[in-house]
N, C-alpha and C positions, 0 to 999 in steps of 0.2 A: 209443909215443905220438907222435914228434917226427917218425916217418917217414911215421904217417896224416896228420898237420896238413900237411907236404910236399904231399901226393898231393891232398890238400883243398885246399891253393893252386894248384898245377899244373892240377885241374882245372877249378876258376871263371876262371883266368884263359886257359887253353885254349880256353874256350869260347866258340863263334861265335856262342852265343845265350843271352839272360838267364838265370841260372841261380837258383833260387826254393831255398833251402833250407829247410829242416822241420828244429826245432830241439825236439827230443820226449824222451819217457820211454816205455818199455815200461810200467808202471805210472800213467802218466797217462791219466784217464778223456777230458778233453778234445782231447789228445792221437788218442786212441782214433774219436773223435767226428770229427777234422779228416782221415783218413787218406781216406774215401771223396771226401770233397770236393776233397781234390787230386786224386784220380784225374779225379773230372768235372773240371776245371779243365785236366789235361793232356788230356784229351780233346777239349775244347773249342779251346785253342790248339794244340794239336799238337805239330811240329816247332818253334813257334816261341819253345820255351819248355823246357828239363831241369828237371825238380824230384828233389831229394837228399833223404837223410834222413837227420841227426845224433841218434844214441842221446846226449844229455848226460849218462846216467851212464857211458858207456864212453867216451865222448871233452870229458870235463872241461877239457882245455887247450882245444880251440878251444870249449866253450860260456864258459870266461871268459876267454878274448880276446876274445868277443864280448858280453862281460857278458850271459851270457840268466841273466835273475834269475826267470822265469816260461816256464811251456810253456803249449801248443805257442808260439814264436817264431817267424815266417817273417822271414828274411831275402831278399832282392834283390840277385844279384852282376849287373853289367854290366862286360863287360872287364875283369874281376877285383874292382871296386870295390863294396862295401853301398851300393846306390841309396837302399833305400827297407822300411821293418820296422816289423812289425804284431808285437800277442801276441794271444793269445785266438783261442777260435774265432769262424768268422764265415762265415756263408752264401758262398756260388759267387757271385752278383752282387755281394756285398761284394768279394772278393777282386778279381773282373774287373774293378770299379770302382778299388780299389788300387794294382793293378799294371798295370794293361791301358798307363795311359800309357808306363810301360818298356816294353812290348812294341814 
């Protein structure tokens, strides 16, 4: 557990472009519902934007370190730092709306 939360810092903070994490359950319907719209979302941004995806029952330590008390979570790393975090699902213009000014 302590060596993914490592590889989980190393890579938002590695990263030369915002990183959008997906803070989910295999067993969440809403969850389920939010997975196509990131894909439109990376498609739309492209390169300008990584989005990850945390399973919260397999990786418990960093869903409370980051206290996600509800799925899906999107989180916002910029230079390793949480910009910016939504929960619930929410249409493709919501999100671009959201985040776009991090981008």
């Amino acid at each position: 557990m302590q060596a993914q939360t490592h590889k989980f810092d190393e890579f938002i903070q590695a990263s030369d472009v915002p990183v959008l994490v997906d803070f989910y359950a295999d067993w969440c319907a809403p969850c389920k519902m939010m997975a196509p719209i990131l894909k439109d979302l990376k498609s739309a941004w492209g390169d300008k934007i990584k989005i990850i995806k945390v399973d919260t029952d397999a990786q418990q330590a960093l869903a409370a370190r980051y206290q996600i008390s509800g799925i899906p979570t999107l989180i916002l790393f910029k230079a390793g730092d949480a910009v910016h975090r939504t929960s619930g699902v929410m249409p493709l213009a919501r999100l671009q709306a959201e985040y776009g000014r991090f981008i």
